[in-house]
C-alpha positions in Angstrom: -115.1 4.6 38.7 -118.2 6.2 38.3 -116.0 9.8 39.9 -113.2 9.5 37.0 -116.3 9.3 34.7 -118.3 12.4 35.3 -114.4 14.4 36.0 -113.7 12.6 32.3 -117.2 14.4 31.0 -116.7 17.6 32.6 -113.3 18.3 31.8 -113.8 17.4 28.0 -116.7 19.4 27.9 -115.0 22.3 29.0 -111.2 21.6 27.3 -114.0 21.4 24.2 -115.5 24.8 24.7 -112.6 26.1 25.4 -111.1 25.3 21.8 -114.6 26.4 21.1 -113.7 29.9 21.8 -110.0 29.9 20.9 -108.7 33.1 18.8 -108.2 32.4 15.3 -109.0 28.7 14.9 -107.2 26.4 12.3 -108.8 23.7 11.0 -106.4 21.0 13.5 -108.2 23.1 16.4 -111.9 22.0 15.1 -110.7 18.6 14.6 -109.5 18.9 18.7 -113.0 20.7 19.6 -114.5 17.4 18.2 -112.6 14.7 19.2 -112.4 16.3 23.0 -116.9 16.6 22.7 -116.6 12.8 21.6 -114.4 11.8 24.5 -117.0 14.0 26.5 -119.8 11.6 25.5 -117.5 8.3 26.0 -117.3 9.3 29.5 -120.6 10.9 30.3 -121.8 7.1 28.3 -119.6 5.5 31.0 -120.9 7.1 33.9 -124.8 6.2 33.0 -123.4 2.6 32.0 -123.2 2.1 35.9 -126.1 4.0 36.8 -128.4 1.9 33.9 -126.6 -1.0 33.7 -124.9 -1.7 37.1 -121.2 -2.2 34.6 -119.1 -0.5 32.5 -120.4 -1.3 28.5 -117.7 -2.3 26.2 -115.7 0.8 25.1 -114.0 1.6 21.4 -112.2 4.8 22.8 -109.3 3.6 21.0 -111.1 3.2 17.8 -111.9 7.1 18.6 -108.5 7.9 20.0 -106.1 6.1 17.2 -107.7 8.1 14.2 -108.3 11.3 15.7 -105.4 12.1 17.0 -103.9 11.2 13.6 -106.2 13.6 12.0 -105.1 16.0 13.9 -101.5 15.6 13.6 -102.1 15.8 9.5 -104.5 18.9 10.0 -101.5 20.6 12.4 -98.3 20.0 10.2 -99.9 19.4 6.6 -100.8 23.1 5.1 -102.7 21.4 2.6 -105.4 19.1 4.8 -108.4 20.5 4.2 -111.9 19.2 6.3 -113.8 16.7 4.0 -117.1 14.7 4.5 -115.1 11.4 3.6 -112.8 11.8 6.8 -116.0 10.8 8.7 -115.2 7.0 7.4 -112.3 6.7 9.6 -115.0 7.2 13.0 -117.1 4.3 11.4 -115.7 1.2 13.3 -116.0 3.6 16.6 -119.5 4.0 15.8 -120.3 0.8 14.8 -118.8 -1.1 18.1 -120.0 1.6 19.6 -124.0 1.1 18.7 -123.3 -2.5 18.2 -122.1 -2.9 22.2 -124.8 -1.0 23.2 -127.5 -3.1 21.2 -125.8 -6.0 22.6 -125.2 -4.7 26.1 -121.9 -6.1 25.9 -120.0 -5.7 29.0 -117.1 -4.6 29.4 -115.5 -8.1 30.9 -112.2 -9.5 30.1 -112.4 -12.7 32.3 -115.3 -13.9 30.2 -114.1 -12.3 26.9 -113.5 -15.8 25.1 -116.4 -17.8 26.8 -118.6 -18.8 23.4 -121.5 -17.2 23.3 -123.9 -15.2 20.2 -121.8 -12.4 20.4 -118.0 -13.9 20.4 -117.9 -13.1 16.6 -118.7 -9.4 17.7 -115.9 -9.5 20.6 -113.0 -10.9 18.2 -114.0 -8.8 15.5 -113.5 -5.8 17.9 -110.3 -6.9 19.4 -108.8 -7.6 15.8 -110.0 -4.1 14.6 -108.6 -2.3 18.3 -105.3 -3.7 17.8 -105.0 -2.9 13.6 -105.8 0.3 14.4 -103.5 0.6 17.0 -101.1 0.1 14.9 -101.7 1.3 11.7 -102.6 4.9 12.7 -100.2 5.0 15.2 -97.5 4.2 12.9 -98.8 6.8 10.3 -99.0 9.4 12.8 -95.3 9.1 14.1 -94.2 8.9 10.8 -96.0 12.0 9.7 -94.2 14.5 12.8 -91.0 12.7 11.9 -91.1 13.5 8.5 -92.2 17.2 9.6 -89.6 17.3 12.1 -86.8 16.7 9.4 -88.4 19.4 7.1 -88.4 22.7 9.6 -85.3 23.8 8.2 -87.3 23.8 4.6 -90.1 25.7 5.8 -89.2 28.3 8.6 -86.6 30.7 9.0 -87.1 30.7 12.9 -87.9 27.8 14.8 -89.2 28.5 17.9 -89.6 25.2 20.5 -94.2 25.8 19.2 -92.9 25.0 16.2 -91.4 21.2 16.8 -94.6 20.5 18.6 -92.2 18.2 20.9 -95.6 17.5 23.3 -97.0 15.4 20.1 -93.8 13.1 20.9 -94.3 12.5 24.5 -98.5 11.9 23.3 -97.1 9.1 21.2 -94.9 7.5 23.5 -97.3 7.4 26.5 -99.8 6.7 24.7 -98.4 3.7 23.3 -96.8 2.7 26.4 -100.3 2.8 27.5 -101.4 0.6 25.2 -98.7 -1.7 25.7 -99.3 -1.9 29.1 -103.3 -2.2 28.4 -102.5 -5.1 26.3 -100.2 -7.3 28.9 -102.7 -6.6 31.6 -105.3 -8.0 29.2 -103.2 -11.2 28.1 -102.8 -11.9 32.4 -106.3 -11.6 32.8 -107.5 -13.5 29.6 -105.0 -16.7 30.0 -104.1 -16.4 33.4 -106.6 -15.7 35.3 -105.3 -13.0 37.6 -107.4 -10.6 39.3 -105.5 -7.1 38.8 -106.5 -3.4 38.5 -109.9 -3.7 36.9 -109.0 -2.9 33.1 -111.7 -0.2 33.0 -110.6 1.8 35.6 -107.3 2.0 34.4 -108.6 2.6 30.7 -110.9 5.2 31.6 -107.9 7.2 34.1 -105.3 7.4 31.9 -107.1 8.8 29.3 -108.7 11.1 31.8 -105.1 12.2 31.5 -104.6 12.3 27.9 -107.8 14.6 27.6 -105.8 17.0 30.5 -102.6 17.0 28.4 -104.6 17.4 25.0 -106.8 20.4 26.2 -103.4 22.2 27.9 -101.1 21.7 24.5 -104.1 22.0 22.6 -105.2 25.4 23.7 -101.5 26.4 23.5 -101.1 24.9 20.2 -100.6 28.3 17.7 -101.0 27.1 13.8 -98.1 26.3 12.1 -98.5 27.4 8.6 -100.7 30.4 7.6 -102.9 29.0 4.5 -101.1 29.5 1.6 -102.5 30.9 -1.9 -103.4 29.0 -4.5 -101.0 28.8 -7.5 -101.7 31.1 -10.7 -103.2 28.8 -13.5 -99.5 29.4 -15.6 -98.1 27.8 -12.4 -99.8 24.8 -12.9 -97.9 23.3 -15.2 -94.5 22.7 -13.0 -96.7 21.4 -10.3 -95.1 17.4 -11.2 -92.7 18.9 -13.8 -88.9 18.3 -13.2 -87.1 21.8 -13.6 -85.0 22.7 -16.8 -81.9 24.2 -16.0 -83.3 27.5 -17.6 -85.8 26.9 -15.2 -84.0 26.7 -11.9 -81.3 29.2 -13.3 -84.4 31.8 -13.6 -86.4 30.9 -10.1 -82.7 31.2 -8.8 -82.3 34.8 -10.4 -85.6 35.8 -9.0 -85.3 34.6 -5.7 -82.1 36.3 -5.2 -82.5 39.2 -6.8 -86.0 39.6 -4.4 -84.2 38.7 -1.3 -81.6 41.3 -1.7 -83.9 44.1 -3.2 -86.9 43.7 -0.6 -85.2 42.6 2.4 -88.0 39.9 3.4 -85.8 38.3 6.0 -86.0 41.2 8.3 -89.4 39.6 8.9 -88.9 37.1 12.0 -92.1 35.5 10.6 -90.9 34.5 6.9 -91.7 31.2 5.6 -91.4 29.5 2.5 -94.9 29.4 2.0 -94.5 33.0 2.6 -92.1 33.1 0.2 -94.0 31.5 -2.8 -96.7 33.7 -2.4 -94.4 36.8 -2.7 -92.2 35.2 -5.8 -95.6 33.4 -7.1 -93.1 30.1 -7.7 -94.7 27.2 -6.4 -92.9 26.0 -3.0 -91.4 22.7 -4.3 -89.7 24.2 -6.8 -87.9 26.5 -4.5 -87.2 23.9 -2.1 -85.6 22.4 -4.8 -83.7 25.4 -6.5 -82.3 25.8 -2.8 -81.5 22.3 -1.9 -79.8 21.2 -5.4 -78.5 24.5 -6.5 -77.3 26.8 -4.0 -77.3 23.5 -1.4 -78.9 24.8 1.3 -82.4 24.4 3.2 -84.9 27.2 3.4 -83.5 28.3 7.1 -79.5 28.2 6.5 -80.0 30.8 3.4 -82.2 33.1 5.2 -80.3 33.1 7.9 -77.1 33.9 6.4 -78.5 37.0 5.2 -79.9 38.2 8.4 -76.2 37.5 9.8 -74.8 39.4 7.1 -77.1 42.2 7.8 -76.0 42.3 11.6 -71.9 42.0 10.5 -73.0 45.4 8.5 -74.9 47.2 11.2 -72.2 46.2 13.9 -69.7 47.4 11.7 -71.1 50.8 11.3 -72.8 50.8 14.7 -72.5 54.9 15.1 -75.2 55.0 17.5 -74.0 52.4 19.9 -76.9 50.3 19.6 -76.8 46.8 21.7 -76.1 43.6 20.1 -78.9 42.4 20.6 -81.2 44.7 19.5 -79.1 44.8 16.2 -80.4 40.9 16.0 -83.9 42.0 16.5 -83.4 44.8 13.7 -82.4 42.3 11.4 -84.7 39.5 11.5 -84.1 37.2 14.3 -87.2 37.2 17.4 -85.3 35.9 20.4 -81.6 36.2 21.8 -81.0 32.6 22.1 -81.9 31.9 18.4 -79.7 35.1 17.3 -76.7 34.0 19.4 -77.6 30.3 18.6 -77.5 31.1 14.7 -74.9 33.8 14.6 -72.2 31.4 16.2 -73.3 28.7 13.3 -72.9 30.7 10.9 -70.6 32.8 11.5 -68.0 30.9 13.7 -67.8 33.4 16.4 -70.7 34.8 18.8 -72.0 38.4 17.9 -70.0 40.3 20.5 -66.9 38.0 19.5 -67.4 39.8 16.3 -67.9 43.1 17.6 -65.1 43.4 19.7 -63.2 42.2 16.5 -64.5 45.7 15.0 -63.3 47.5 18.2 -60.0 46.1 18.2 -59.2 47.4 14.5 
């Protein structure tokens, strides 16, 4: 035990530097830094429990796990979530069952968990507070990169496989599966007696595997929305406003009128927030103006003009340029997407289309 300890320490020690020094940090990568120097101390606190102690000291790594990696997840897909002192609240029942276990020297025991003693009230307040968070943060956090999930098509013109941060999915199911797991082995212990893995041990490894996955994907992790500017004060006022129809009718003019004068879609990189910035209209109103008047997401109407602009450039192709350097010309940033899209859009793949202009 006391091995996975000091590998735990060392590893989210460095994973933490690492993120340390990452280029152009977002605020979800200082929220990782922190989290992985916390799970740093729970480890290197593990490895002197054995050395000072001769046992393993009650852990709250999931009072530390369930709302930072929630934090996270809102820093990562929220372009709003900004770093505030109050945040710190949701690391209060870590600390406290953290000092508290400590002051106690409460071991970290499941075959005497229930035995009545001075400090049962301390143990059931714990496992009540474990399991509630458990739940309740896990559940926000799934629901949060489901709800992001089913808005990429309103926010990016290209999505890229970084971009459905997929490895956030697989976090949430092993880790719950994990928990699961943790939970039956402590319901065999606690009623029936049974002498199994020692619940530590396999506490402590698998999430010397979580901090492995978390500082690989982490590190790899690029931000997801640049910051976005802050509306002009005249903006303000549609911020909760429902549109007039003079309203939408004018965003609609604008917005059309700057996509075909300016050409923005040419950029693989535009994004609604992008977008807003460049037609100073807040982004809610355009995902609405999109969605309820022209009736389509952010992605499907950029797209169709960057096919459009390929049909034309095919179509007087003097130079003999390849297909697919045609799609990088006009916007898209990878073959598969430009194929993938094209044949959406347009019915027919790209040199479908341009053997239809040969044959005429």
């Amino acid at each position: 035990m006391e091995t996975i300890a000091w590998l735990g320490f060392s590893q989210g020690l460095f994973a933490a530097i690492l993120m340390f020094t990452k280029n152009e940090r977002g605020v979800s990568d200082k929220i990782l830094t922190g989290w992985l120097s916390l799970l740093a101390i729970e480890f290197l606190t593990c490895g002197l429990d054995y050395r000072v102690f001769g046992h393993p000291i009650l852990t709250s790594s999931f009072l530390l796990f369930n709302p930072a990696f929630y934090l996270y997840v809102q820093s990562l897909v929220n372009p709003a979530f900004s770093l505030k002192g109050i945040q710190l609240l949701h690391l209060f029942p870590y600390l406290f069952c953290r000092i508290f276990a400590y002051l106690a020297q409460e071991p970290f025991e499941l075959h005497a968990y229930l035995v009545p003693d001075t400090t049962l009230w301390f143990r059931i307040v714990f496992a009540i507070a474990t399991v509630l968070s458990w739940i309740g943060y896990n559940s926000a956090t799934a629901l949060t990169v489901v709800k992001y999930r089913k808005n990429l098509e309103n926010e990016f013109s290209t999505i890229e496989s970084n971009l459905k941060i997929g490895w956030l999915f697989f976090i949430i199911v092993f880790y719950n599966l994990y928990c699961l797991a943790l939970m039956i082995i402590g319901i065999l212990i606690l009623f029936k007696k049974l002498e199994v893995v020692p619940v530590h041990v396999f506490n402590y490894s698998i999430l010397l595997a979580l901090i492995y996955i978390l500082s690989y994907y982490g590190l790899r992790q690029r931000r997801l929305f640049q910051p976005a500017p802050p509306l002009k004060p005249a903006d303000e006022r549609y911020r909760y406003s429902s549109l007039s129809a003079d309203k939408k009718e004018a965003i609609r003019t604008l917005l059309i009128n700057y996509i075909e004068k300016e050409k923005p879609y040419l950029n693989p990189e535009l994004n609604m927030n992008m977008l807003a910035a460049a037609l100073e209209v807040p982004k809610h109103q355009l995902t609405e103006v999109l969605n309820g008047d022209l009736g389509k997401n952010f992605f499907r109407f950029v797209n169709e003009y960057r096919v459009e602009a390929v049909k034309n450039k095919l179509k007087h192709n003097r130079r003999n340029y390849s297909v697919e350097a045609i799609g990088y010309d006009c916007g898209f940033n990878s073959k598969s997407t430009f194929y993938t899209v094209f044949k959406q859009i347009a019915g027919i793949t790209p040199a479908e289309f341009e053997n239809s202009i040969k044959a005429k």
